[in-house]
C-alpha positions as CSV (number, residue, x, y, z in Angstrom):
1,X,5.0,0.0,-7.3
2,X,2.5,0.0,-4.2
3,X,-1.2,0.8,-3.8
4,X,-0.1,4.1,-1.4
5,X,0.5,5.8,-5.1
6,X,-3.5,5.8,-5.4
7,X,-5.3,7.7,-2.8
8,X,-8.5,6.6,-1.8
9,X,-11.2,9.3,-2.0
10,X,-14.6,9.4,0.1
11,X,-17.2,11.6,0.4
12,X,-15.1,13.4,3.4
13,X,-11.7,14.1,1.7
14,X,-12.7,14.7,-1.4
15,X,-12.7,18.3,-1.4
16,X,-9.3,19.2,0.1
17,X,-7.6,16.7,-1.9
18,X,-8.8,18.1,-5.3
19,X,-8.5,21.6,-4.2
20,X,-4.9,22.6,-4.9
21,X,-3.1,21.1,-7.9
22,X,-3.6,18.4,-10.5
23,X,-5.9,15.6,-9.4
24,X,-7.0,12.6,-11.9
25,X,-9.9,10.7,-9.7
26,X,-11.0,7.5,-11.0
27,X,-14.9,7.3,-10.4
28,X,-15.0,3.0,-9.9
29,X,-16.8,0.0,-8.6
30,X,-16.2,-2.7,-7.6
31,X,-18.1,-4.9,-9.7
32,X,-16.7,-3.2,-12.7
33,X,-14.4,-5.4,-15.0
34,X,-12.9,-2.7,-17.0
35,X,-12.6,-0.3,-13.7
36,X,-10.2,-3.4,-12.7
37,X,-8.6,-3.5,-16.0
38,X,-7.8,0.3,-15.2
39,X,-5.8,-0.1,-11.9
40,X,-2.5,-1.1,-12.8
41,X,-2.6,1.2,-15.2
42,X,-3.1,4.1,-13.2
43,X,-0.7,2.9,-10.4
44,X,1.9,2.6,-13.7
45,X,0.2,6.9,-14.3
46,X,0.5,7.7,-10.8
47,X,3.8,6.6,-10.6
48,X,5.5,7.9,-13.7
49,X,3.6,11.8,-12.8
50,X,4.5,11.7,-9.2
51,X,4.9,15.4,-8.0
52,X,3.1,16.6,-11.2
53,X,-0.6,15.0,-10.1
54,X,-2.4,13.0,-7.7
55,X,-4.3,9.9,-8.8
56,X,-7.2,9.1,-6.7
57,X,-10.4,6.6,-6.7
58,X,-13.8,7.1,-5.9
59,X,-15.8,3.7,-5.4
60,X,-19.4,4.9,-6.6
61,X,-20.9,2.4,-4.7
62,X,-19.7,3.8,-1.0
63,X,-19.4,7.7,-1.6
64,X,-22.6,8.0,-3.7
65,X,-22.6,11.8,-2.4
66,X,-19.5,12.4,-4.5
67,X,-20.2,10.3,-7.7
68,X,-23.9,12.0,-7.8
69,X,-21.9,15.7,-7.7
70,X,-20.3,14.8,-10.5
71,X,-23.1,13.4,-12.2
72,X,-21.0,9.6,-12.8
73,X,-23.2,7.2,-14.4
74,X,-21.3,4.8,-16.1
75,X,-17.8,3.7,-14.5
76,X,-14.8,4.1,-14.9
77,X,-15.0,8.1,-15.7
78,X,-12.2,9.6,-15.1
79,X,-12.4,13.4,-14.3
80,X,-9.4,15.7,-14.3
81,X,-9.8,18.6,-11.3
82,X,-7.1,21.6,-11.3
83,X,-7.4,23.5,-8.3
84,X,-10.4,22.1,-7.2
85,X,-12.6,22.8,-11.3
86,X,-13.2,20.3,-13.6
87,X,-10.7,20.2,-16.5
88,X,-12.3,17.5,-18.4
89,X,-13.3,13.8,-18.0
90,X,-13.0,10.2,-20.1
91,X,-15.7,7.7,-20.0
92,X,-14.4,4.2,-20.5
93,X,-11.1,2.4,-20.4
94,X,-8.3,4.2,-22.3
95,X,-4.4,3.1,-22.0
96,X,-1.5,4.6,-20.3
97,X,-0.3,7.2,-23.1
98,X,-3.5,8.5,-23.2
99,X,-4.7,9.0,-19.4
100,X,-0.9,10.6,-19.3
101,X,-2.0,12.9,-22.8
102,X,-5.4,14.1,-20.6
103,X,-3.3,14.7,-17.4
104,X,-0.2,16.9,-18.5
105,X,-2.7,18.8,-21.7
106,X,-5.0,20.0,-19.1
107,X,-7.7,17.7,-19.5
108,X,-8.0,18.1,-23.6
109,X,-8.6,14.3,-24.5
């Protein structure tokens, strides 16, 4: 499993990457323990949906434009898009079975 499974979202790219199809973005920080606790896991998510969704991250602290759109205030909040709307979103640290449960059921945690 690499890293190029996540894609790295800014301020810029946001839009056209969440526009067309299934896109879980992971709203992070750097300084956030369980934010770290949540990468592999979401490389493990990326990899295992590849074709049926795109796993992105958001770092809060560099694309504030972005995080304050979405009004993110605690990290890591996970928000599903489909075709560019909100589906749904999950604040806190969930496992594998469950971020995979919120992607493929439309967001319904």
């Amino acid at each position: 499993m690499n890293q190029e499974m996540i894609k790295k979202l800014t301020d810029q790219n946001f839009t056209s990457t969440v526009k067309n199809g299934v896109t879980l973005v992971d709203f992070h920080a750097e300084w956030c323990g369980p934010c770290r606790m949540l990468a592999p896991v979401l490389e493990e998510v990326a990899y295992e949906l590849e074709g049926k969704a795109t796993i992105g991250k958001l770092d809060i602290d560099v694309e504030q434009k972005t995080a304050g759109e979405f009004q993110v205030t605690s990290v890591p909040t996970l928000i599903l898009f489909k075709n560019g709307e909100e589906a749904g979103r999950i604040v806190g640290l969930r496992d594998k079975e469950a971020i995979k449960d919120f992607i493929l059921n439309s967001g319904k945690e």
